[in-house]
C-alpha positions in Angstrom: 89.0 110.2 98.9 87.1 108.1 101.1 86.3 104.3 100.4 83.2 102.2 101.3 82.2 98.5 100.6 79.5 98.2 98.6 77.3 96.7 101.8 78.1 99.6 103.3 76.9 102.2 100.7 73.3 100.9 100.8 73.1 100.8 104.7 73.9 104.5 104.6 73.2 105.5 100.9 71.9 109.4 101.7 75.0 109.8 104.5 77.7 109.1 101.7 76.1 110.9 99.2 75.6 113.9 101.8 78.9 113.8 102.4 80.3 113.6 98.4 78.0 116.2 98.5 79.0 118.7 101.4 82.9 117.9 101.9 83.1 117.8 97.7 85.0 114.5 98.2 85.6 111.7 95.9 83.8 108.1 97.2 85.1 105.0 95.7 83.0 101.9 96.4 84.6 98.3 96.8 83.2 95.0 96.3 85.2 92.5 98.1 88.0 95.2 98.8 88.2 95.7 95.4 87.3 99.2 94.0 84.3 99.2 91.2 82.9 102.3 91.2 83.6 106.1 91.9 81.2 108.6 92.8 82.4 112.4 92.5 81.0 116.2 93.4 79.4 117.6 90.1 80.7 121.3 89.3 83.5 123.3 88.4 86.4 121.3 87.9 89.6 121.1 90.4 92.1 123.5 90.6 95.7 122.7 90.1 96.5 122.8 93.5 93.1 120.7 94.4 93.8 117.9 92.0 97.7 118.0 92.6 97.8 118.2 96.6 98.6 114.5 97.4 101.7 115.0 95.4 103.3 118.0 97.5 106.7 117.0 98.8 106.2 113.8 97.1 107.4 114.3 93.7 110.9 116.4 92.5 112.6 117.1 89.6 116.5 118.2 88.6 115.9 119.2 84.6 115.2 122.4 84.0 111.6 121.9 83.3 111.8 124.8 80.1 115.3 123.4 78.8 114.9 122.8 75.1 115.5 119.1 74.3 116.2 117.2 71.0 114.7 113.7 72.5 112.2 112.2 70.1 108.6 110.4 71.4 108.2 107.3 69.7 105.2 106.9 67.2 102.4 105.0 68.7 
């Protein structure tokens, strides 16, 4: 995901949207370091591996994940 300042995205508006475009990456735009907008690729939607990929080695788990279980959810 790349990030650009608002300022920024107007000096080079048709680089950035090339570049959403071509590299089918996500473009957040700031305003005072603060993120406001998001500009994504239009088309078929990510994979499982594509929208999960940050996470790799990140995240693990010591359940069995198809263990039945009796916990309730709360009603919202």
């Amino acid at each position: 995901m790349m990030t650009v300042s608002k300022d920024a995205l107007v000096e080079h508006f048709e680089e950035y949207l090339r570049t959403v475009q071509d590299k089918r990456e996500e473009l957040v735009i700031t305003d005072g370091g603060v993120p406001v907008f998001k500009i994504v690729p239009f088309g078929s939607p990510l994979t499982a591996e594509e929208a999960f990929r940050g996470f790799r080695g990140k995240l693990s788990h010591t359940e069995s994940l198809t263990a039945p279980t009796d916990d309730e959810w709360p009603e919202l």
